[in-house]
PDBQT receptor file of N, H, CA, C and O in Angstrom, charges set to zero:
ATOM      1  N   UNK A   1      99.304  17.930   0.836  1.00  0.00    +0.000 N 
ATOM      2  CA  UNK A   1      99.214  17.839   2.286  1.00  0.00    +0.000 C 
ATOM      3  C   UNK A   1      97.854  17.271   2.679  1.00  0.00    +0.000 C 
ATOM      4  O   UNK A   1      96.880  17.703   2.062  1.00  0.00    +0.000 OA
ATOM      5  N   UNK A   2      97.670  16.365   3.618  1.00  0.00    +0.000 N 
ATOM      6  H   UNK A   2      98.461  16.014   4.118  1.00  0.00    +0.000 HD
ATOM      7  CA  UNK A   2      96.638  15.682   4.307  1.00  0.00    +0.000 C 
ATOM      8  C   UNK A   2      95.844  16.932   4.874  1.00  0.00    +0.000 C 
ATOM      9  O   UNK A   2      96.598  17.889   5.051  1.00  0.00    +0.000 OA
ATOM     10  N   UNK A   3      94.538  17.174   5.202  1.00  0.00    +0.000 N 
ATOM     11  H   UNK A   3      93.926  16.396   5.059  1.00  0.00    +0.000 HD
ATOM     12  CA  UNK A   3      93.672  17.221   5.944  1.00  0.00    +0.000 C 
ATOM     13  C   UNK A   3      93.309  16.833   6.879  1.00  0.00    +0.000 C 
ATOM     14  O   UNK A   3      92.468  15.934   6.868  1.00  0.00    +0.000 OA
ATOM     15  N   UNK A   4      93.753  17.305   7.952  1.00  0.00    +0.000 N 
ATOM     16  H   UNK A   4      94.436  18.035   7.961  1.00  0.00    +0.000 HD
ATOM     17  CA  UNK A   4      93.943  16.833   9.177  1.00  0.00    +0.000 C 
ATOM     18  C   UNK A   4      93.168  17.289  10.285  1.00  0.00    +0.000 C 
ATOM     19  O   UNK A   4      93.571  18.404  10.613  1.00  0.00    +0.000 OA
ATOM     20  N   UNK A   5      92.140  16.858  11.063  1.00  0.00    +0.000 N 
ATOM     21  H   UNK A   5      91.813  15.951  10.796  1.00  0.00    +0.000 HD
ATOM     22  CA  UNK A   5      91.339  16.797  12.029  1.00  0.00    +0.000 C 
ATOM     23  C   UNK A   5      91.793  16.490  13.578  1.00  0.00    +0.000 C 
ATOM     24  O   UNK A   5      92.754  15.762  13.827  1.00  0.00    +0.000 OA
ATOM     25  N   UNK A   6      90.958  17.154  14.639  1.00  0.00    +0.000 N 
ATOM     26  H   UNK A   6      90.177  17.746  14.436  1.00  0.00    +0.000 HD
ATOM     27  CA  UNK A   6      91.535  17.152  15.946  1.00  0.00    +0.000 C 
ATOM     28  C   UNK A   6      90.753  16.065  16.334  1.00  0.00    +0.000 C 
ATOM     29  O   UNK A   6      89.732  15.867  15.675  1.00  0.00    +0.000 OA
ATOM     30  N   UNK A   7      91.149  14.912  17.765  1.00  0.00    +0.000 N 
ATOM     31  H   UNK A   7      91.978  15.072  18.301  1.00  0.00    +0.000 HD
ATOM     32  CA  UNK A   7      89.840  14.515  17.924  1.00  0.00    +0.000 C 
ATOM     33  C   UNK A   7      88.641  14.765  18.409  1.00  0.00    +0.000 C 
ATOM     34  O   UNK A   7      87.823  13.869  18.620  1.00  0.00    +0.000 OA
ATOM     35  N   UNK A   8      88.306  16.654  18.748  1.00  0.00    +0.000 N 
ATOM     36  H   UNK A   8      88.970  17.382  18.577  1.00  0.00    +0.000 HD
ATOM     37  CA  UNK A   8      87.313  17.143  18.960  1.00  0.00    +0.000 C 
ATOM     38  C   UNK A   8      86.406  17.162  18.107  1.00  0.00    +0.000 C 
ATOM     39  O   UNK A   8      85.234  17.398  18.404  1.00  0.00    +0.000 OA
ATOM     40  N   UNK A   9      86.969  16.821  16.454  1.00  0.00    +0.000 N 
ATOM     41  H   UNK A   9      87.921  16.630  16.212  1.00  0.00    +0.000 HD
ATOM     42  CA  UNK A   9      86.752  17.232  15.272  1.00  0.00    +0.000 C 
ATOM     43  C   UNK A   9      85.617  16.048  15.132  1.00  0.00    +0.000 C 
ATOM     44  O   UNK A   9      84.398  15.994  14.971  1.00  0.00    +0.000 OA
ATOM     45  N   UNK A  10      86.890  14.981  15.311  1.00  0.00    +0.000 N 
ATOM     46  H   UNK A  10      87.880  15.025  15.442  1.00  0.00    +0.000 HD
ATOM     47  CA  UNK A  10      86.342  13.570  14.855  1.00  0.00    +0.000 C 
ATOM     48  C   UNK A  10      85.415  13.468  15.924  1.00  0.00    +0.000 C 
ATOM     49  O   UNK A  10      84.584  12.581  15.728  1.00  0.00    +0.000 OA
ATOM     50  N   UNK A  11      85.293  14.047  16.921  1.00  0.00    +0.000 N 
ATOM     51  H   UNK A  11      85.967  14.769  17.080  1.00  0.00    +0.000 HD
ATOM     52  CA  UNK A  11      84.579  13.490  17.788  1.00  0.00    +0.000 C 
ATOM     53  C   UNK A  11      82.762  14.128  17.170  1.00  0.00    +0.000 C 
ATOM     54  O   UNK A  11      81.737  13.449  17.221  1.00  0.00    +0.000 OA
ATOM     55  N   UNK A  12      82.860  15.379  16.707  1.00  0.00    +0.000 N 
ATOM     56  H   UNK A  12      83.693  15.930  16.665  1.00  0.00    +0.000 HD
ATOM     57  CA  UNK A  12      81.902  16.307  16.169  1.00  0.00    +0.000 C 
ATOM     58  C   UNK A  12      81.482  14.830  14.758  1.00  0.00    +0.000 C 
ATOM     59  O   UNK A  12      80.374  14.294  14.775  1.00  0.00    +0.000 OA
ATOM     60  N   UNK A  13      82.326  14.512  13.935  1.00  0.00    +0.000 N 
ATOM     61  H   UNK A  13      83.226  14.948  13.920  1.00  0.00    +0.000 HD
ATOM     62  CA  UNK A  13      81.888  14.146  12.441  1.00  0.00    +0.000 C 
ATOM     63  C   UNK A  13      81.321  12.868  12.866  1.00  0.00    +0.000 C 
ATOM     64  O   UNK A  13      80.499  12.401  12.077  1.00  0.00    +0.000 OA
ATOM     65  N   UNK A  14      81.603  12.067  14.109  1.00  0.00    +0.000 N 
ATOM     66  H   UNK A  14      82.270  12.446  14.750  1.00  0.00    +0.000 HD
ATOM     67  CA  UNK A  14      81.370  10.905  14.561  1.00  0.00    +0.000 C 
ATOM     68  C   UNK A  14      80.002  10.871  15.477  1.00  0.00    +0.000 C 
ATOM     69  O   UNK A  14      79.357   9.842  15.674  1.00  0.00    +0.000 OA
ATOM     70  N   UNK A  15      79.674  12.141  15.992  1.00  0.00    +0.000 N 
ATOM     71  H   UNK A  15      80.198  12.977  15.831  1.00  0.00    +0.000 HD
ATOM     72  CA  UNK A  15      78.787  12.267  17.122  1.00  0.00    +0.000 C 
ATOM     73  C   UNK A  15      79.145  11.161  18.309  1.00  0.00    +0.000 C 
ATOM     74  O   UNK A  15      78.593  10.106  18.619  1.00  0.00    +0.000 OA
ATOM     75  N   UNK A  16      79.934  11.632  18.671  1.00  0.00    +0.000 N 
ATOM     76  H   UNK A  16      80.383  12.489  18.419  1.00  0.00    +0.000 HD
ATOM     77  CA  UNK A  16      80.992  10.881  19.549  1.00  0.00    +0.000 C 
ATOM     78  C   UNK A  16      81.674  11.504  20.787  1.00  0.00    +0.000 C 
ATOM     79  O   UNK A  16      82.287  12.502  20.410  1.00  0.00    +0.000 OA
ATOM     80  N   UNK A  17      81.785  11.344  21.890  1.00  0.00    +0.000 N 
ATOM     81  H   UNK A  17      81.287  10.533  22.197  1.00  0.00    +0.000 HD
ATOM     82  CA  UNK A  17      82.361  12.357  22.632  1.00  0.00    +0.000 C 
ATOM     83  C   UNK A  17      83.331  12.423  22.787  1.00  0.00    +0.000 C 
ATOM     84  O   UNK A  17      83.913  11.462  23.290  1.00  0.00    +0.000 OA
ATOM     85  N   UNK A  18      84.006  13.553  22.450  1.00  0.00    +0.000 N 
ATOM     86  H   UNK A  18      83.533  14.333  22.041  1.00  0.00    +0.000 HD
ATOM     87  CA  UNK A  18      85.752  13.194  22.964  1.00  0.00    +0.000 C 
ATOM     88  C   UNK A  18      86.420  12.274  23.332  1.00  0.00    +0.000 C 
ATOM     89  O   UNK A  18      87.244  11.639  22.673  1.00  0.00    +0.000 OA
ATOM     90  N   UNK A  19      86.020  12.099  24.727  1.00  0.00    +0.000 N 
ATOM     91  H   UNK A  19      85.351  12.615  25.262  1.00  0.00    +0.000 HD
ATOM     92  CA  UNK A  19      86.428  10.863  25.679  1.00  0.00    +0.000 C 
ATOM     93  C   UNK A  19      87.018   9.548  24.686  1.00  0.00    +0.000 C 
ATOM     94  O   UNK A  19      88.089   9.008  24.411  1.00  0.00    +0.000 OA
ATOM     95  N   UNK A  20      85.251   9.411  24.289  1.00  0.00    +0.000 N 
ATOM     96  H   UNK A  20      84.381   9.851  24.513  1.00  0.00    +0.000 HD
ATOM     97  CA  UNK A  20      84.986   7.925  23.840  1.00  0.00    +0.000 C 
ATOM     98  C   UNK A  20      86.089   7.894  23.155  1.00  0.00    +0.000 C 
ATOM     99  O   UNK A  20      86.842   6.945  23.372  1.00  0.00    +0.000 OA
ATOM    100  N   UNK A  21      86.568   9.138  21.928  1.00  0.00    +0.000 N 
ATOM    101  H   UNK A  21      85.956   9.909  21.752  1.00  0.00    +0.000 HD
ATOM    102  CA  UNK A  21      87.365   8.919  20.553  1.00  0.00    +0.000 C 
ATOM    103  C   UNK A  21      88.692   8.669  21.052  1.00  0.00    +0.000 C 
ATOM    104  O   UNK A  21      89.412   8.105  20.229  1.00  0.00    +0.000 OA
ATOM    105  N   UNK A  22      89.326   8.977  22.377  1.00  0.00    +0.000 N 
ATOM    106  H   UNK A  22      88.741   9.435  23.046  1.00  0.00    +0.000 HD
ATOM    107  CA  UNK A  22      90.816   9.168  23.068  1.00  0.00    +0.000 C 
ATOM    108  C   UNK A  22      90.338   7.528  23.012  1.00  0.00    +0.000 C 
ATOM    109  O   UNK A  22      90.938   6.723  22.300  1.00  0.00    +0.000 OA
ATOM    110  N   UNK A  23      89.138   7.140  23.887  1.00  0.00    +0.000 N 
ATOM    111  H   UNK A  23      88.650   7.794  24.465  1.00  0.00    +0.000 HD
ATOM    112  CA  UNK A  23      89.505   5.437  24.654  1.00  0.00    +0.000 C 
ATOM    113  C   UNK A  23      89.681   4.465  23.489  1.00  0.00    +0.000 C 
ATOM    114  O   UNK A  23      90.504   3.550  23.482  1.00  0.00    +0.000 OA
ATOM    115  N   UNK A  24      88.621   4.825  22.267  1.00  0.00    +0.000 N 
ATOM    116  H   UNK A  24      87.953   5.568  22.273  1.00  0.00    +0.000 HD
ATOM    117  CA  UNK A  24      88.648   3.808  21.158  1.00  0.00    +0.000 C 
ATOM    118  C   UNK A  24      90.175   4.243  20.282  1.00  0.00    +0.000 C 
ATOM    119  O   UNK A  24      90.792   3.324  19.742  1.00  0.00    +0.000 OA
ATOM    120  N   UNK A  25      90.524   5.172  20.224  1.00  0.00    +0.000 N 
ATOM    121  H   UNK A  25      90.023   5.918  20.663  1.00  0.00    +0.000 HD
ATOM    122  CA  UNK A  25      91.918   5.338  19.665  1.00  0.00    +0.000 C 
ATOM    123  C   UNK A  25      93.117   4.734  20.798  1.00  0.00    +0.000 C 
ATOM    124  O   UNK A  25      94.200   4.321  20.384  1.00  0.00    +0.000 OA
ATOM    125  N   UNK A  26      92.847   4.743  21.920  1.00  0.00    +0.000 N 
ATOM    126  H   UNK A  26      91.967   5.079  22.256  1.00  0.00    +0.000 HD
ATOM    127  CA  UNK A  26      94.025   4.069  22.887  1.00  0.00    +0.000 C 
ATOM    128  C   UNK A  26      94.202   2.698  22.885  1.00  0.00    +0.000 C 
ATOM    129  O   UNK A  26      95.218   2.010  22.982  1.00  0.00    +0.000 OA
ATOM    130  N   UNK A  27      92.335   2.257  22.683  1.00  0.00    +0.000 N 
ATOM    131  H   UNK A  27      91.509   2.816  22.605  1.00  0.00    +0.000 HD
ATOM    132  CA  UNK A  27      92.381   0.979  22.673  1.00  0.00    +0.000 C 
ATOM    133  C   UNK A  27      92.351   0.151  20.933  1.00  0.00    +0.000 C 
ATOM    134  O   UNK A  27      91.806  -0.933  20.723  1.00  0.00    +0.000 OA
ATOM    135  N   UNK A  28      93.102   1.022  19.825  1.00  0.00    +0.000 N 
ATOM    136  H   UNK A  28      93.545   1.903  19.996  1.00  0.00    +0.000 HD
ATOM    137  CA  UNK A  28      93.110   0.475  18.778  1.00  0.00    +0.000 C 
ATOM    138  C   UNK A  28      91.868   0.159  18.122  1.00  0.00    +0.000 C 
ATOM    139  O   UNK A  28      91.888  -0.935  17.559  1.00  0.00    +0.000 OA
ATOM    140  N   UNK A  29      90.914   0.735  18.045  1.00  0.00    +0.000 N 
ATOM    141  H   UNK A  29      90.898   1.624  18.503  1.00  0.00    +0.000 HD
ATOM    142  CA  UNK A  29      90.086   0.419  17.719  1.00  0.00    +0.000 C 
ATOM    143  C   UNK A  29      88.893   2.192  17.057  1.00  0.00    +0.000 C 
ATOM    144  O   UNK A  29      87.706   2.476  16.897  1.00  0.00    +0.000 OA
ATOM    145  N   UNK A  30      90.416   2.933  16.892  1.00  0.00    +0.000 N 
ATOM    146  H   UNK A  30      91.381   2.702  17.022  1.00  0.00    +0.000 HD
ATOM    147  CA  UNK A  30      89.142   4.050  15.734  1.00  0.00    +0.000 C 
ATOM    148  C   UNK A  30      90.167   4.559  14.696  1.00  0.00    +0.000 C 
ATOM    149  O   UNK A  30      91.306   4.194  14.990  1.00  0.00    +0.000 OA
ATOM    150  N   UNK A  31      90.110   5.138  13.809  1.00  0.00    +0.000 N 
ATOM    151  H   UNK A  31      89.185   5.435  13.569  1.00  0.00    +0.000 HD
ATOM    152  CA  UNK A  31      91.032   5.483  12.448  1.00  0.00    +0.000 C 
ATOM    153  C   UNK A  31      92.361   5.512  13.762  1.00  0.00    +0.000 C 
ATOM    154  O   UNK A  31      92.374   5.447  14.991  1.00  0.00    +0.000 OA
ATOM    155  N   UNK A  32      93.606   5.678  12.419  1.00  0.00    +0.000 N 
ATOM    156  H   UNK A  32      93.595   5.731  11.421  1.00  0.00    +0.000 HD
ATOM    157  CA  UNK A  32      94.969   5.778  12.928  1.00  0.00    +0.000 C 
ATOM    158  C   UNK A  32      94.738   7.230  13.418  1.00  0.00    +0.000 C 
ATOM    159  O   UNK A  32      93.711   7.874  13.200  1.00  0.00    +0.000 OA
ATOM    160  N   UNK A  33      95.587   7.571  13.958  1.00  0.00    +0.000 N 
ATOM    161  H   UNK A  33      96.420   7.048  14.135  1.00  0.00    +0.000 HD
ATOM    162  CA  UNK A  33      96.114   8.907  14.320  1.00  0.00    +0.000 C 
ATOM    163  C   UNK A  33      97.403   8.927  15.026  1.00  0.00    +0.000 C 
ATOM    164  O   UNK A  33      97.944   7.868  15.342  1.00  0.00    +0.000 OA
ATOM    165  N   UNK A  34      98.109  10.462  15.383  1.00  0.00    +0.000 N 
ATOM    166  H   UNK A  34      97.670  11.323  15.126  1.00  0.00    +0.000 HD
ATOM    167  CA  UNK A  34      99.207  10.581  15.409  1.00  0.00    +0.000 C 
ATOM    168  C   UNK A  34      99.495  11.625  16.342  1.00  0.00    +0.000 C 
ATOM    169  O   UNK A  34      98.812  12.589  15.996  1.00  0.00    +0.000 OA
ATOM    170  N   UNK A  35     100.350  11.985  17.622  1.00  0.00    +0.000 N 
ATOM    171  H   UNK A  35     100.905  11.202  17.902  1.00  0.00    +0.000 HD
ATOM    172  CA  UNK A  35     101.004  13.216  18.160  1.00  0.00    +0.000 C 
ATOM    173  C   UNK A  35     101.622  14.339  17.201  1.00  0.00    +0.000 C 
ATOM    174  O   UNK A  35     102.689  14.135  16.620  1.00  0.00    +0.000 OA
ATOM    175  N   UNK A  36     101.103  15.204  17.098  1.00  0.00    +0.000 N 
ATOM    176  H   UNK A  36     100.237  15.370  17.570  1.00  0.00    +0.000 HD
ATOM    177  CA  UNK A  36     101.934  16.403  16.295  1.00  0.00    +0.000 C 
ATOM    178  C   UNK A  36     101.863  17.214  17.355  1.00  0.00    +0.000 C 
ATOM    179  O   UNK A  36     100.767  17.554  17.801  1.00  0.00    +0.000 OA
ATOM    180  N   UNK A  37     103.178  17.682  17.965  1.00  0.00    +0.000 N 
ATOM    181  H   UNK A  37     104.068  17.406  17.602  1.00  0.00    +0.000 HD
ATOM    182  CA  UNK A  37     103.531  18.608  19.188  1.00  0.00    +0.000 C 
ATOM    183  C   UNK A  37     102.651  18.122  19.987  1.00  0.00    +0.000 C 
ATOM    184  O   UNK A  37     102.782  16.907  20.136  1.00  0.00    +0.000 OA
ATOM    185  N   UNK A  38     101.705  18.644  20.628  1.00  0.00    +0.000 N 
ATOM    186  H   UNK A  38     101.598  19.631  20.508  1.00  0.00    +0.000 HD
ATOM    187  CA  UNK A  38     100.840  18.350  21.860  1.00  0.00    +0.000 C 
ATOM    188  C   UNK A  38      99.514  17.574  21.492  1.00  0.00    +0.000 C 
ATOM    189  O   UNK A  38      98.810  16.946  22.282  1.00  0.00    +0.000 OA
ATOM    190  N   UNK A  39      99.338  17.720  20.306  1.00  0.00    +0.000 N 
ATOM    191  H   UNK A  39      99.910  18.230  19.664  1.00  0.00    +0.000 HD
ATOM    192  CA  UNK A  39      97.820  17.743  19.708  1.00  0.00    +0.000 C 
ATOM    193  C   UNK A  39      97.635  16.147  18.707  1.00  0.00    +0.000 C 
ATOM    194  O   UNK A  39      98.457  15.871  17.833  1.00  0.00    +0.000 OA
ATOM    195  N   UNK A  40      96.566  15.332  18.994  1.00  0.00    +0.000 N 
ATOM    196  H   UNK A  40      95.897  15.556  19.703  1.00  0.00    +0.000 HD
ATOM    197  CA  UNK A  40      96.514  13.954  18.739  1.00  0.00    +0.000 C 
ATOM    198  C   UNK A  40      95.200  14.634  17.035  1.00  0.00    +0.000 C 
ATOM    199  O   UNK A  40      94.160  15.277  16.890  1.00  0.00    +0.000 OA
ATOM    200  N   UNK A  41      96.128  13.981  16.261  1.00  0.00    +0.000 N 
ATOM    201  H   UNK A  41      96.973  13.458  16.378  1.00  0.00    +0.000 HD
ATOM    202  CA  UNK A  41      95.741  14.516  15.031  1.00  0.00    +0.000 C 
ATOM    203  C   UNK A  41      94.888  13.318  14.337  1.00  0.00    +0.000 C 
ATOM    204  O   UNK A  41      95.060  12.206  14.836  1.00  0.00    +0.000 OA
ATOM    205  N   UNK A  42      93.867  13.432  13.096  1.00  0.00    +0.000 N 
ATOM    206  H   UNK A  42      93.727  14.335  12.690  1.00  0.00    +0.000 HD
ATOM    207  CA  UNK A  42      94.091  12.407  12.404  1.00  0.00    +0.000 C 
ATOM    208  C   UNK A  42      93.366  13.123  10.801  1.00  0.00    +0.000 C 
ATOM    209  O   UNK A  42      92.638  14.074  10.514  1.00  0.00    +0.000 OA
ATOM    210  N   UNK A  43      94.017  12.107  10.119  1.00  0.00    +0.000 N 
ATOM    211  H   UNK A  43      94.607  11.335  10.352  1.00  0.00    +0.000 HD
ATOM    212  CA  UNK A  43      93.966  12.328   8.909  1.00  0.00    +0.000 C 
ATOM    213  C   UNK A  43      92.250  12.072   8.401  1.00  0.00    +0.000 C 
ATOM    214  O   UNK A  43      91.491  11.124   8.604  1.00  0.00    +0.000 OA
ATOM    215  N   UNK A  44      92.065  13.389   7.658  1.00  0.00    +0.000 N 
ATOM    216  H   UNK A  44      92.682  14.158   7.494  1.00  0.00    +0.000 HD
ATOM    217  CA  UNK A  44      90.083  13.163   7.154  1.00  0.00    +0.000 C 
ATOM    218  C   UNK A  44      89.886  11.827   6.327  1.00  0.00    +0.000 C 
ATOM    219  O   UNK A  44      88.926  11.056   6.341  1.00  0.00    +0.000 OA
ATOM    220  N   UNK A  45      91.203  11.763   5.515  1.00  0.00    +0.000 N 
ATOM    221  H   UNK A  45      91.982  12.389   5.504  1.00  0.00    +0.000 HD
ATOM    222  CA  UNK A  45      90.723  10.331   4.801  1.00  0.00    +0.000 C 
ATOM    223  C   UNK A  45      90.543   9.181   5.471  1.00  0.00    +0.000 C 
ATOM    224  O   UNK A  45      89.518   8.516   5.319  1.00  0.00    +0.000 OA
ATOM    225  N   UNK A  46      91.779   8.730   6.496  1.00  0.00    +0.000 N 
ATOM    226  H   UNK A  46      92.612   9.270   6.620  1.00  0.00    +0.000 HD
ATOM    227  CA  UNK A  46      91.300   7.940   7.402  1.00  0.00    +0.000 C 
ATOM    228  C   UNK A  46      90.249   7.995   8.253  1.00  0.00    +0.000 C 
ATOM    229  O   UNK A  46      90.099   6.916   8.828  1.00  0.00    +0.000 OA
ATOM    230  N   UNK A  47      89.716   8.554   8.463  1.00  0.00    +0.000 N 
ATOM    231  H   UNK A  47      89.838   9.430   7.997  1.00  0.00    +0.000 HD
ATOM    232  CA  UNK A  47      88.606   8.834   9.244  1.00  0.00    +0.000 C 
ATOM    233  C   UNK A  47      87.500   8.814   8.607  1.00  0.00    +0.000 C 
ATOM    234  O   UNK A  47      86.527   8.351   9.202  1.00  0.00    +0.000 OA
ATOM    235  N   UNK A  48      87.373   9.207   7.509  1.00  0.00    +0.000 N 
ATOM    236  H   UNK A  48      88.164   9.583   7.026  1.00  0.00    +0.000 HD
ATOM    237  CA  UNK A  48      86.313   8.764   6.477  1.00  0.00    +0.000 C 
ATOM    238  C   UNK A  48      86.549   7.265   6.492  1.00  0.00    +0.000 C 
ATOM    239  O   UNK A  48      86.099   6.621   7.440  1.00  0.00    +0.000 OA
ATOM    240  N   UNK A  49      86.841   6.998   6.067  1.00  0.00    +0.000 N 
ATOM    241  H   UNK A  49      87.206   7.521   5.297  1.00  0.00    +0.000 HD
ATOM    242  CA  UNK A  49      87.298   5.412   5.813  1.00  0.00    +0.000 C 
ATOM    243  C   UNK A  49      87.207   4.355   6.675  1.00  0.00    +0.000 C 
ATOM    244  O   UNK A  49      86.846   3.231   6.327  1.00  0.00    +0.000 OA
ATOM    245  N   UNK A  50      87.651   4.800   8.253  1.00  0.00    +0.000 N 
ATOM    246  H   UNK A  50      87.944   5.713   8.535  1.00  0.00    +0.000 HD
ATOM    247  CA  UNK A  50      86.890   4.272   9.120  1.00  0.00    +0.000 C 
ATOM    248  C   UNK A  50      85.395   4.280   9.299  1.00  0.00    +0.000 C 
ATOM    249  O   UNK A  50      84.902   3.299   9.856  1.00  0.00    +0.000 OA
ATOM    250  N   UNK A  51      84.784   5.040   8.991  1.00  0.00    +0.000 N 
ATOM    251  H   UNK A  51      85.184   5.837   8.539  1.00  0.00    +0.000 HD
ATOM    252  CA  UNK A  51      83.461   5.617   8.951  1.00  0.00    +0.000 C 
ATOM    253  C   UNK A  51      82.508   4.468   8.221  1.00  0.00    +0.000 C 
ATOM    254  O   UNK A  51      81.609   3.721   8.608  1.00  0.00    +0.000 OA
ATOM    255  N   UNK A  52      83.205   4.733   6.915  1.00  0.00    +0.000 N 
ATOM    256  H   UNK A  52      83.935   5.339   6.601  1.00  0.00    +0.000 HD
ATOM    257  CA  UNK A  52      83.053   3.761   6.000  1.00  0.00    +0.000 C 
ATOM    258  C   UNK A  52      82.673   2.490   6.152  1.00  0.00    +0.000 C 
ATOM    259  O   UNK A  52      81.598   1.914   5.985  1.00  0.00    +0.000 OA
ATOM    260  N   UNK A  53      84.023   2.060   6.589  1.00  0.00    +0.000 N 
ATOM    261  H   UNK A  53      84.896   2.528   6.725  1.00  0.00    +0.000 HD
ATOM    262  CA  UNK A  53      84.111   0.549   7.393  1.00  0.00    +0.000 C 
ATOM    263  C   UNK A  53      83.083  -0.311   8.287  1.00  0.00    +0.000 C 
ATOM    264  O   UNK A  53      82.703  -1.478   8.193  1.00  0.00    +0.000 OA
ATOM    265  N   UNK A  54      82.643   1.217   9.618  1.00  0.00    +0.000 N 
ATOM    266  H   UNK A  54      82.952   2.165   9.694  1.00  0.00    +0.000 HD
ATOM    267  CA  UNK A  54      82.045   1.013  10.485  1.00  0.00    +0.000 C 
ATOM    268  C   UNK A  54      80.537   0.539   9.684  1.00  0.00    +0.000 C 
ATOM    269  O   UNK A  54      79.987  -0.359  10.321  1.00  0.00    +0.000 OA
ATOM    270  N   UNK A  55      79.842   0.920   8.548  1.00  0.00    +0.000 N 
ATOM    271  H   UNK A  55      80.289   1.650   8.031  1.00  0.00    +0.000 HD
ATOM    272  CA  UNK A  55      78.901   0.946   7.830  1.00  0.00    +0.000 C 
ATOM    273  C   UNK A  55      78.900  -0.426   7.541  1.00  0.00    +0.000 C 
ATOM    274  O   UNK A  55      78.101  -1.182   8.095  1.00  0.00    +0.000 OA
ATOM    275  N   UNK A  56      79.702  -0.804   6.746  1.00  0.00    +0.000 N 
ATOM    276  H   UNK A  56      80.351  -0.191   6.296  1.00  0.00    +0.000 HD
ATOM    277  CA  UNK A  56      80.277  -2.159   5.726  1.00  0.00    +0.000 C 
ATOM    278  C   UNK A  56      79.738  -3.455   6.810  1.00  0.00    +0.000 C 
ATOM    279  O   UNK A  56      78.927  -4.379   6.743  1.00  0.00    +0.000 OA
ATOM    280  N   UNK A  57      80.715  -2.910   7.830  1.00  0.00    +0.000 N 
ATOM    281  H   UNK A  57      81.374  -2.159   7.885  1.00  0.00    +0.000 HD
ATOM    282  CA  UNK A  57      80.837  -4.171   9.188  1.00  0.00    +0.000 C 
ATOM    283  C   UNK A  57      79.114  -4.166   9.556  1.00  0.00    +0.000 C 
ATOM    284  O   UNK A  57      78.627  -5.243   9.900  1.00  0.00    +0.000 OA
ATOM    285  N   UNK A  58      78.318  -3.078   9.486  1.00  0.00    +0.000 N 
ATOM    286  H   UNK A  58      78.714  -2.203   9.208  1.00  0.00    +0.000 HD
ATOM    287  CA  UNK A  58      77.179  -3.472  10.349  1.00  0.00    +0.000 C 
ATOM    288  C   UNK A  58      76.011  -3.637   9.233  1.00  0.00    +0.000 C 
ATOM    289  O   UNK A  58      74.945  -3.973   9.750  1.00  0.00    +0.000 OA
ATOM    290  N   UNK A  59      75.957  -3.468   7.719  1.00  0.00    +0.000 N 
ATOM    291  H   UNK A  59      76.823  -3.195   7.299  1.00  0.00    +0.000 HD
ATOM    292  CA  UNK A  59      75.619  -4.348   6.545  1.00  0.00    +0.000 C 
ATOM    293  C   UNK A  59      75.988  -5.907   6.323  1.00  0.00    +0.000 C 
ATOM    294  O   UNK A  59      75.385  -6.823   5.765  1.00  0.00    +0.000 OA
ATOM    295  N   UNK A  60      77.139  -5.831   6.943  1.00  0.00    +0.000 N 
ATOM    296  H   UNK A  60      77.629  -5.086   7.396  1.00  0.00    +0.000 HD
ATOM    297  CA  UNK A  60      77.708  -7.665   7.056  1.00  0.00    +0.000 C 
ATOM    298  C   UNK A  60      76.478  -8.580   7.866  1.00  0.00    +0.000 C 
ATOM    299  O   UNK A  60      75.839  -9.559   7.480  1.00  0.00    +0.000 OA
ATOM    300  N   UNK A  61      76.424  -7.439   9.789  1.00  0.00    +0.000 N 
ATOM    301  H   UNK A  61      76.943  -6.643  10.102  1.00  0.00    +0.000 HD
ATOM    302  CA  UNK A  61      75.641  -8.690  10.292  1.00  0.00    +0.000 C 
ATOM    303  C   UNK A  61      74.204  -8.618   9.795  1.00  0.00    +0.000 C 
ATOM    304  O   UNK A  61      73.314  -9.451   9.966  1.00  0.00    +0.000 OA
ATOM    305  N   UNK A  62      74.153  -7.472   9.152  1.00  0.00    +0.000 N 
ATOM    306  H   UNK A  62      74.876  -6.795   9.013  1.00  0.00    +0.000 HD
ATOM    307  CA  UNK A  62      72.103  -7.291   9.065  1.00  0.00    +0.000 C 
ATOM    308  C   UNK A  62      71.819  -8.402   7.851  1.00  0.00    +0.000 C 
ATOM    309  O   UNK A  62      70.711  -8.927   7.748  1.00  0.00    +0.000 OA
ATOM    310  N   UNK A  63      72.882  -8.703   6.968  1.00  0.00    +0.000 N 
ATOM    311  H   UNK A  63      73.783  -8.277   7.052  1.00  0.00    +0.000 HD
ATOM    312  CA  UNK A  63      72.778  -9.650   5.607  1.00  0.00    +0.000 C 
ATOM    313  C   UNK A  63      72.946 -11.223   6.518  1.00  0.00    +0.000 C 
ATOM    314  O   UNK A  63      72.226 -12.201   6.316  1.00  0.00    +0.000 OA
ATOM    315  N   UNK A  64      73.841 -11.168   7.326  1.00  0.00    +0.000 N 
ATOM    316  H   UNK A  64      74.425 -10.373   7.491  1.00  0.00    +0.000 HD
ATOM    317  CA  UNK A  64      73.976 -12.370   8.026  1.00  0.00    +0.000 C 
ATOM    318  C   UNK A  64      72.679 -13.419   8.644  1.00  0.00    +0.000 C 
ATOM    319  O   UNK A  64      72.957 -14.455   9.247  1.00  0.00    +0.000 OA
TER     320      UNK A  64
């Protein structure tokens, strides 16, 4: 079974505010996530991984 985080969660591991994590997840643009009953879930690996990413992408422009 996945490990699964709220986006209060992600919003805590991201230093991120809630808000922001609903607008960048509405607007496609933060890990996947998913409705389970009421509650907008997402998986720790994805979210690591986005994390990840976000790192990678901003090593790209500093080498650029």
């Amino acid at each position: 079974m996945h490990d699964l985080v709220t986006v209060e969660e992600a919003a805590e591991m991201t230093r991120l505010s809630p808000a922001t994590v609903r607008w960048l997840i509405s607007v496609g643009r933060f890990a996947p996530s998913a409705k389970l009953g009421r509650r907008r879930m997402l998986r720790r690996v994805d979210l690591e991984a986005w994390i990840s990413a976000q790192f990678e992408a901003e090593a790209k422009k500093a080498s650029a």
